[in-house]
VOSE-941641 format. One record per residue (C-alpha): residue number from 0; residue in three letters; x, y, z. Coordinates in steps of 0.25 Angstrom, whole numbers, padded with zeros to 4 digits. Example, Ala and Ser with C-alpha at 12.3 -4.5 7.8 and 13.67 -1.06 7.14 Angstrom:
2
<rec><n>0</n><res>ALA</res><X>0049</X><Y>-0018</Y><Z>0031</Z></rec>
<rec><n>1</n><res>SER</res><X>0055</X><Y>-0004</Y><Z>0029</Z></rec>
# end
This chain:
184
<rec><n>0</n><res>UNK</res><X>0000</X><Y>0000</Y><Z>0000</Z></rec>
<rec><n>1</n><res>UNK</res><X>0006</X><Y>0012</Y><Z>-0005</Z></rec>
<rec><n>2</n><res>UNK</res><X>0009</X><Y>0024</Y><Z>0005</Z></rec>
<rec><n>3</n><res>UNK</res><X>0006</X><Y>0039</Y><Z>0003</Z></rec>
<rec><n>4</n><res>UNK</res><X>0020</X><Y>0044</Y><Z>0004</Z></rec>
<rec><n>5</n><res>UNK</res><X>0024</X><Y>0033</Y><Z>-0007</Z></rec>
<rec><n>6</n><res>UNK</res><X>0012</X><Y>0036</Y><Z>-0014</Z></rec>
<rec><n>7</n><res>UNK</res><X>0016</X><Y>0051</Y><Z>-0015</Z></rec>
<rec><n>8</n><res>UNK</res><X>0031</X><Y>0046</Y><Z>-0019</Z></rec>
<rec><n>9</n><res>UNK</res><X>0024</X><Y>0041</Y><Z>-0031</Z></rec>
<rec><n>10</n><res>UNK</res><X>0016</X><Y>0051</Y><Z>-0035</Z></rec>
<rec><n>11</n><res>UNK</res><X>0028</X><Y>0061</Y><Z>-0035</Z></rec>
<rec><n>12</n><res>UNK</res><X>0035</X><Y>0053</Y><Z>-0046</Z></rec>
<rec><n>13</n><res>UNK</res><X>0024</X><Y>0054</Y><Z>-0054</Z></rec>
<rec><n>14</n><res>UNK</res><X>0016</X><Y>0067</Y><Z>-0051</Z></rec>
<rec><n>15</n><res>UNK</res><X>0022</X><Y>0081</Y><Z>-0048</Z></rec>
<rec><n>16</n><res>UNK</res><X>0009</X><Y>0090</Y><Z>-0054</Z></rec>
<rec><n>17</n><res>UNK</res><X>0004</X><Y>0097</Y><Z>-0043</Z></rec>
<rec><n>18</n><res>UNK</res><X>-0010</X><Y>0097</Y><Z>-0045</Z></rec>
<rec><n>19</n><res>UNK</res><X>-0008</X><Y>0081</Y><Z>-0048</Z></rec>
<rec><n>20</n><res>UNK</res><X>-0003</X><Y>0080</Y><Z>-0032</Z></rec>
<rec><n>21</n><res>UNK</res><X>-0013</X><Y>0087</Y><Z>-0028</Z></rec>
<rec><n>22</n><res>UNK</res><X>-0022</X><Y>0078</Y><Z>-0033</Z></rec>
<rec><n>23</n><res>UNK</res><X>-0016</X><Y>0065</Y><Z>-0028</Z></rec>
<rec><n>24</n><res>UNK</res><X>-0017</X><Y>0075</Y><Z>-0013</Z></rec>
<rec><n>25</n><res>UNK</res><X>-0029</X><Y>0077</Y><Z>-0013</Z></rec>
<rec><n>26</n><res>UNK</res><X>-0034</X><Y>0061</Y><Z>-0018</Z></rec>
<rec><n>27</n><res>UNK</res><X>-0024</X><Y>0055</Y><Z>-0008</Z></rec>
<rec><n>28</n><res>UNK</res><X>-0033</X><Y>0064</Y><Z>0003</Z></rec>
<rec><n>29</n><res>UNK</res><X>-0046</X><Y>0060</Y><Z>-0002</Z></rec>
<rec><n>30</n><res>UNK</res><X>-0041</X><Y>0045</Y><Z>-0003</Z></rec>
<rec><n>31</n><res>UNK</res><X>-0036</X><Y>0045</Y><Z>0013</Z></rec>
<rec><n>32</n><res>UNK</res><X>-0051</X><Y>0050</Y><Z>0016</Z></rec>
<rec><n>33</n><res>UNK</res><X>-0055</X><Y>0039</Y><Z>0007</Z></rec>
<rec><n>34</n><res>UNK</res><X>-0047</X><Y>0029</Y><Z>0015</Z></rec>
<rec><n>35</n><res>UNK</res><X>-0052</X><Y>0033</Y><Z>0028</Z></rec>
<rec><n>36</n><res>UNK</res><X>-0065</X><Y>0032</Y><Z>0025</Z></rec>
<rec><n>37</n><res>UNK</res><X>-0064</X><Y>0019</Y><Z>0020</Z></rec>
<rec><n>38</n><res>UNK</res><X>-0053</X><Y>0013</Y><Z>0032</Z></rec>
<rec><n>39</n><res>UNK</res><X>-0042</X><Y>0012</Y><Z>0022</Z></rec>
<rec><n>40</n><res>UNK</res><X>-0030</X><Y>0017</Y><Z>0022</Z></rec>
<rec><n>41</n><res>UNK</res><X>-0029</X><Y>0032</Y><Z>0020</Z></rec>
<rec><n>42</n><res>UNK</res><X>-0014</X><Y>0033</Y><Z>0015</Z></rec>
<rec><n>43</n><res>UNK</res><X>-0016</X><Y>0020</Y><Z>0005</Z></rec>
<rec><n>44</n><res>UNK</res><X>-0027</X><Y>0027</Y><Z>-0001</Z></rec>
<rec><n>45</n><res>UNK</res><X>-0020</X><Y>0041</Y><Z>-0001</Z></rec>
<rec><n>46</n><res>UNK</res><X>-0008</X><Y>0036</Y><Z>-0008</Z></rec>
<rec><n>47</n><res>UNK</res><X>-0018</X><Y>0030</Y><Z>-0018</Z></rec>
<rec><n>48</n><res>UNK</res><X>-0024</X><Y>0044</Y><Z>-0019</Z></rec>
<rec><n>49</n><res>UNK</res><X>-0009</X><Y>0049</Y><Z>-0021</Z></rec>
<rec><n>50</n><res>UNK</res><X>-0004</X><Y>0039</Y><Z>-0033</Z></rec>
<rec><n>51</n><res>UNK</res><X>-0018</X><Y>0040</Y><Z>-0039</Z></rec>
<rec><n>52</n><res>UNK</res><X>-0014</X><Y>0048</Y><Z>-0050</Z></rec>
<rec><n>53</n><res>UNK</res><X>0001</X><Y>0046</Y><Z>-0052</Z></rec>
<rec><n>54</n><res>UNK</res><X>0000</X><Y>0044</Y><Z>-0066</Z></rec>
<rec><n>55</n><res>UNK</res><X>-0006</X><Y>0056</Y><Z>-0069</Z></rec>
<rec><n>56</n><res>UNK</res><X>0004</X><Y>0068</Y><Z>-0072</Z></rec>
<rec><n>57</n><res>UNK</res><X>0012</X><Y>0059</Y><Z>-0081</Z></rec>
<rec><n>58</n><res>UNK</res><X>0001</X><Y>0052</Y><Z>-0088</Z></rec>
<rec><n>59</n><res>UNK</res><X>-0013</X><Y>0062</Y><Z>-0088</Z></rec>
<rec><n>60</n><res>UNK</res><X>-0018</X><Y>0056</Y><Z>-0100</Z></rec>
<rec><n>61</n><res>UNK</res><X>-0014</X><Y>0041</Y><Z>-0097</Z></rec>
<rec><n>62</n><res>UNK</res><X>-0020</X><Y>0041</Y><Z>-0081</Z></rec>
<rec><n>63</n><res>UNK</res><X>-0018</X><Y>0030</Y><Z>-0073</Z></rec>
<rec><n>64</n><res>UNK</res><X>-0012</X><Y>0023</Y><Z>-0085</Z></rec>
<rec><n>65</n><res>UNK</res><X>0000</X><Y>0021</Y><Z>-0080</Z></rec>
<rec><n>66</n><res>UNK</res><X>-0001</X><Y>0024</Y><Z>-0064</Z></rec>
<rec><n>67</n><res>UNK</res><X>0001</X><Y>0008</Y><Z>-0063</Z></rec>
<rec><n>68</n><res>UNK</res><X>0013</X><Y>0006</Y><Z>-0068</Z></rec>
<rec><n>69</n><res>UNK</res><X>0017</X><Y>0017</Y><Z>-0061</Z></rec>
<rec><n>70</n><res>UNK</res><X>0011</X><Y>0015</Y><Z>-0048</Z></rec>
<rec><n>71</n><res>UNK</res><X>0017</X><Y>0000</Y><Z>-0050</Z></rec>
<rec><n>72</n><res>UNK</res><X>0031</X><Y>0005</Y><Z>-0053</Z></rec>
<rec><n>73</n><res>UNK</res><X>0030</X><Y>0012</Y><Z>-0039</Z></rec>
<rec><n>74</n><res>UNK</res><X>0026</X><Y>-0003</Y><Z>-0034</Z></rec>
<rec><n>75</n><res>UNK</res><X>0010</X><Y>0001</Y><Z>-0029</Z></rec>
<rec><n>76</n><res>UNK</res><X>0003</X><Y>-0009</Y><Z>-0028</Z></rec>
<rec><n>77</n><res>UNK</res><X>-0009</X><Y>-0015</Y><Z>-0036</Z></rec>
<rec><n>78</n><res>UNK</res><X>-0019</X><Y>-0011</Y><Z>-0026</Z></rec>
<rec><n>79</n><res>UNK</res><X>-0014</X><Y>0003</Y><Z>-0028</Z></rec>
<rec><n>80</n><res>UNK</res><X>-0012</X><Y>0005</Y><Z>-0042</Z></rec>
<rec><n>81</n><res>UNK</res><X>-0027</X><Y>0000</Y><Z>-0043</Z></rec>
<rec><n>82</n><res>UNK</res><X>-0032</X><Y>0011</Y><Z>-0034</Z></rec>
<rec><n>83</n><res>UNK</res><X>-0024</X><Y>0022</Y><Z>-0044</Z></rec>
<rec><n>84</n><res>UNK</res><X>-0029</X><Y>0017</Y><Z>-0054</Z></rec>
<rec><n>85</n><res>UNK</res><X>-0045</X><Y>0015</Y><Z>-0050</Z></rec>
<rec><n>86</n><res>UNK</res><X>-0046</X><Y>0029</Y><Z>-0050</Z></rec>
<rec><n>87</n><res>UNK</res><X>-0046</X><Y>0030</Y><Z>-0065</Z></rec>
<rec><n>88</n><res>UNK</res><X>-0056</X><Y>0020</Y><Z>-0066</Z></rec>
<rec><n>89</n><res>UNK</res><X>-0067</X><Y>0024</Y><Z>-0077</Z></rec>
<rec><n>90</n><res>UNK</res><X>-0057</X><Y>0036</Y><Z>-0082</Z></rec>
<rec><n>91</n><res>UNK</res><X>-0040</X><Y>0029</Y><Z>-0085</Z></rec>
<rec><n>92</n><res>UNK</res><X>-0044</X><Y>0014</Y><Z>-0082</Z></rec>
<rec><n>93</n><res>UNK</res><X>-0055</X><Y>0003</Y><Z>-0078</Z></rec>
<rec><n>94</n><res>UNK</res><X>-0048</X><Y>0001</Y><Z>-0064</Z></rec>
<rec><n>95</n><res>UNK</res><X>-0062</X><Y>0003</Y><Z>-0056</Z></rec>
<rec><n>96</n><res>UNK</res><X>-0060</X><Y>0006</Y><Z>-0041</Z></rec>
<rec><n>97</n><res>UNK</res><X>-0064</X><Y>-0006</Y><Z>-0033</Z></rec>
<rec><n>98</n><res>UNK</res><X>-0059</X><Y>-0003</Y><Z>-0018</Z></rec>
<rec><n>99</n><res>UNK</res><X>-0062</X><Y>0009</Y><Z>-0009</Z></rec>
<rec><n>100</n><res>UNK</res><X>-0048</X><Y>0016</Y><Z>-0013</Z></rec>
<rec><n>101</n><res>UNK</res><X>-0049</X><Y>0016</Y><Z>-0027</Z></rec>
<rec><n>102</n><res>UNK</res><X>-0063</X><Y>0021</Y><Z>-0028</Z></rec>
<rec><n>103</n><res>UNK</res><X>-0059</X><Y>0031</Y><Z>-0018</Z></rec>
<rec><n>104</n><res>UNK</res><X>-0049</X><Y>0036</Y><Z>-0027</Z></rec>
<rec><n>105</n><res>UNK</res><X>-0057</X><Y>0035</Y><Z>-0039</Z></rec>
<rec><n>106</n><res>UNK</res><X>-0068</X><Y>0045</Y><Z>-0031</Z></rec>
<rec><n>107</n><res>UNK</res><X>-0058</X><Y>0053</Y><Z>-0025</Z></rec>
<rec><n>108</n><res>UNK</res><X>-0048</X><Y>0057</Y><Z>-0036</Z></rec>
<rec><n>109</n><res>UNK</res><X>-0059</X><Y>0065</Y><Z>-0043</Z></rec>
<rec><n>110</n><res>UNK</res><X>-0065</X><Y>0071</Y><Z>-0031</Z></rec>
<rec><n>111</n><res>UNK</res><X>-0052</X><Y>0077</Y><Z>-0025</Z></rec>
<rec><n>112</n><res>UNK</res><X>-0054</X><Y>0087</Y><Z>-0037</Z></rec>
<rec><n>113</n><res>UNK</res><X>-0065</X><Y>0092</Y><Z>-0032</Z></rec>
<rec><n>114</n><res>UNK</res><X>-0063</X><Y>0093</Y><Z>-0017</Z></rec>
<rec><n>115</n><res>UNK</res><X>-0050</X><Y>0099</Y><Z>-0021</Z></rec>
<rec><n>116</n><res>UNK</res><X>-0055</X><Y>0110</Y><Z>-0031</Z></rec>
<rec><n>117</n><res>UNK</res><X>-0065</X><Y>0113</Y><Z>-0022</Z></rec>
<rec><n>118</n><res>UNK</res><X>-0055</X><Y>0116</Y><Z>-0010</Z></rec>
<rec><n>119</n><res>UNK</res><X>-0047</X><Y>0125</Y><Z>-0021</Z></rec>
<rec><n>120</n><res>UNK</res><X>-0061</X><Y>0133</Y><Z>-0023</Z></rec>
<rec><n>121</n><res>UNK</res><X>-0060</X><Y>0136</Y><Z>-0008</Z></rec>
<rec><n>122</n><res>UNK</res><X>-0050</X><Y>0146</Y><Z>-0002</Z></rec>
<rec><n>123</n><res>UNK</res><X>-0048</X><Y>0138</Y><Z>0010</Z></rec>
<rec><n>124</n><res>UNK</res><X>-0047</X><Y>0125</Y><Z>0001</Z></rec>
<rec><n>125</n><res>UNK</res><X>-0051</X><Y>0113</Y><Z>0010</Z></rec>
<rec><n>126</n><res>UNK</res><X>-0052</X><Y>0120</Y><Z>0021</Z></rec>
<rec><n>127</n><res>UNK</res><X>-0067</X><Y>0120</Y><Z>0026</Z></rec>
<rec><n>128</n><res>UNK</res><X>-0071</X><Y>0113</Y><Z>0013</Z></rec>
<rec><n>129</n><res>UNK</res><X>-0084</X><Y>0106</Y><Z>0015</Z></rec>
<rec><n>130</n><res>UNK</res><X>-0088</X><Y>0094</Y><Z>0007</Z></rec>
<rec><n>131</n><res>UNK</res><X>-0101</X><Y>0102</Y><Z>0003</Z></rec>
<rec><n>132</n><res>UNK</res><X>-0091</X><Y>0110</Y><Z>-0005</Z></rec>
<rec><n>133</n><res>UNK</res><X>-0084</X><Y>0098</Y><Z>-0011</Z></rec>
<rec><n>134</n><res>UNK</res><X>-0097</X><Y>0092</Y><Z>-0015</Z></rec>
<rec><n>135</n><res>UNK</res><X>-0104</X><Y>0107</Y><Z>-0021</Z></rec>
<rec><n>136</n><res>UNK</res><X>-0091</X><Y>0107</Y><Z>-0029</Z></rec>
<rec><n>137</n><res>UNK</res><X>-0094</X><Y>0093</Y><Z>-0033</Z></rec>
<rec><n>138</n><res>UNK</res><X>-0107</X><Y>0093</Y><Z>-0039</Z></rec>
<rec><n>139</n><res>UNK</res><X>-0104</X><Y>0105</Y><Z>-0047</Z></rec>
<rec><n>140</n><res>UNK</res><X>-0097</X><Y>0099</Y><Z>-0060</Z></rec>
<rec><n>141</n><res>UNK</res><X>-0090</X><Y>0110</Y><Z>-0065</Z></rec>
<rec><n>142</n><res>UNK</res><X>-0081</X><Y>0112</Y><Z>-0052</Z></rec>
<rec><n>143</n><res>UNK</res><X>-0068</X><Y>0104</Y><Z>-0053</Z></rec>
<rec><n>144</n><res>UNK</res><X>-0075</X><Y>0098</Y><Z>-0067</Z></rec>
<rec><n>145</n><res>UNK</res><X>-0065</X><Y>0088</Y><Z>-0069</Z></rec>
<rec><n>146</n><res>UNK</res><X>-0068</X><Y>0080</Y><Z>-0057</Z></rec>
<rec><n>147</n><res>UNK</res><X>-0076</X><Y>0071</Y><Z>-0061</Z></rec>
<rec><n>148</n><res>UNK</res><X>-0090</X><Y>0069</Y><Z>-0054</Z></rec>
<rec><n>149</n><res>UNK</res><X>-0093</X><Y>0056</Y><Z>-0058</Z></rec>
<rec><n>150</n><res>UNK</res><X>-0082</X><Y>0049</Y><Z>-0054</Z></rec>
<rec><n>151</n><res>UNK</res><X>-0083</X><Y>0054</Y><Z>-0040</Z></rec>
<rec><n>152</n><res>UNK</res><X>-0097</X><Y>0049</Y><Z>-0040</Z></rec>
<rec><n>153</n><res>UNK</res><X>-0092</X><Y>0036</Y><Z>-0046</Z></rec>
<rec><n>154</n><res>UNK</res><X>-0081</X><Y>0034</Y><Z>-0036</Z></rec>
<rec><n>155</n><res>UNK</res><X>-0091</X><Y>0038</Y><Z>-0024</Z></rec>
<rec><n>156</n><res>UNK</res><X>-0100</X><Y>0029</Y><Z>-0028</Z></rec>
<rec><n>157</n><res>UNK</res><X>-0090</X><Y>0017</Y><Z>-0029</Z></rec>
<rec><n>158</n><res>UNK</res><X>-0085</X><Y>0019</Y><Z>-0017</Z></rec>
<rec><n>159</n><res>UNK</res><X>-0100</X><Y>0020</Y><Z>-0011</Z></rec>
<rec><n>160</n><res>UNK</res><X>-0099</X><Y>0034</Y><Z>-0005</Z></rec>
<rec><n>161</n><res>UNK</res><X>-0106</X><Y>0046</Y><Z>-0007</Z></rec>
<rec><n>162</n><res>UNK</res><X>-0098</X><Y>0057</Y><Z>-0013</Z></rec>
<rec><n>163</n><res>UNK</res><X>-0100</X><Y>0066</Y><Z>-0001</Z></rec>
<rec><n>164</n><res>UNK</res><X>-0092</X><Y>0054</Y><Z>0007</Z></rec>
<rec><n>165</n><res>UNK</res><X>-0081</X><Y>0054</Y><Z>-0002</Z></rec>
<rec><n>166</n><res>UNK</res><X>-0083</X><Y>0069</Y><Z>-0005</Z></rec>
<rec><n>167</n><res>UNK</res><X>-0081</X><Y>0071</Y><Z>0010</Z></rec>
<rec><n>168</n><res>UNK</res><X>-0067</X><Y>0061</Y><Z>0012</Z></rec>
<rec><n>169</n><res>UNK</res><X>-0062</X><Y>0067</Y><Z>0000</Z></rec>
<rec><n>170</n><res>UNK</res><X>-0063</X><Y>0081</Y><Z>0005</Z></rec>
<rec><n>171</n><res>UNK</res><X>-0060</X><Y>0077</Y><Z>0020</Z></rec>
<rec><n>172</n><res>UNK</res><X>-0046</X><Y>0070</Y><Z>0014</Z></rec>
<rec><n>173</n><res>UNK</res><X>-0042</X><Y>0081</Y><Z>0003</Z></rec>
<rec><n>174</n><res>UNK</res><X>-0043</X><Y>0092</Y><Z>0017</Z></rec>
<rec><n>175</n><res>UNK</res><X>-0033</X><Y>0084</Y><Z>0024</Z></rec>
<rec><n>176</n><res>UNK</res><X>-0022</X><Y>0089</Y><Z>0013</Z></rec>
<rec><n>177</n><res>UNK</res><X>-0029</X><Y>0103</Y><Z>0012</Z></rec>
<rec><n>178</n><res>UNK</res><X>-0014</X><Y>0108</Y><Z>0012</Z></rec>
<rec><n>179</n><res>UNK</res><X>-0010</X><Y>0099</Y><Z>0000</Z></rec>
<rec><n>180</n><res>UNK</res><X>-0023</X><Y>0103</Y><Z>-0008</Z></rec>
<rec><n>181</n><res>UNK</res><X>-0020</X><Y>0117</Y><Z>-0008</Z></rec>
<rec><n>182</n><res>UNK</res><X>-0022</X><Y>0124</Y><Z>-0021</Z></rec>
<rec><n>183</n><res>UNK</res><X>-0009</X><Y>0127</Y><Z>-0027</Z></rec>
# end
């Protein structure tokens, strides 16, 4: 089971964009709520949520097509290249999410963009966002437009939650790296 700091060692190799480590921030956040809410463990999942997109800065057109082989080059194993590559499912591959970690992160990757575009519409940022602001800026379609909706939706209902239960542990584990998340 790959650790975070390990997880993070990867990543660096791989991806230096900014906005890219942002993103794997603010989805190993959501992923440790996840995990707690579901009595795993959180760092696991968070190093998940860290590697989930380490193939995208160098192949953008080609996602997830070649994250095995690097993730197996780095000796992770089969179990975790599995929950990488899940989140794809329906979009880069047919890898459907079957455990509670990989439909997590198939949920979660998507809604990360939204709690976090709605922290940077705020001039605290996380600080005394509600979830009833996460969920206005939700259900209007035009706010972070390419965060796609349906996928959420499709990843709450696979893990049978309602969205305002994962809206809530997404938003409750992006404010625990507030400092990280800041708008640059």
């Amino acid at each position: 089971m790959i650790q975070r700091e390990r997880a993070w060692e990867i990543l660096k190799k791989h991806v230096g964009q900014p906005h890219l480590i942002m993103h794997a921030v603010a989805v190993s956040a959501a992923m440790g709520a996840m995990a707690g809410y579901f009595g795993d463990n959180p760092e696991h999942w968070e190093s998940i949520g860290i590697l989930h997109d380490v193939d995208y800065e160098k192949y953008p057109e080609a996602h997830l097509a070649h994250a095995r082989a690097m993730l197996e080059a780095e000796g992770i194993d089969e179990a975790d290249i599995r929950a990488v590559l899940s989140h794809g499912y329906g979009f880069c591959n047919e890898i459907k999410p079957e455990t509670p970690i990989e439909k997590s992160l198939f949920t979660v990757d998507e809604l990360t963009g939204i709690v976090l575009a709605t922290a940077f519409m705020r001039p605290t940022g996380f600080e005394g966002l509600e979830l009833s602001s996460v969920k206005k800026k939700f259900k209007d379609k035009r706010f972070a437009a390419g965060c796609n909706r349906d996928v959420i939706l499709r990843g709450c209902e696979m893990l049978g939650l309602e969205p305002d239960v994962v809206m809530s542990l997404t938003l409750a584990g992006m404010k625990t790296q507030a400092d990280a998340l800041k708008k640059a």
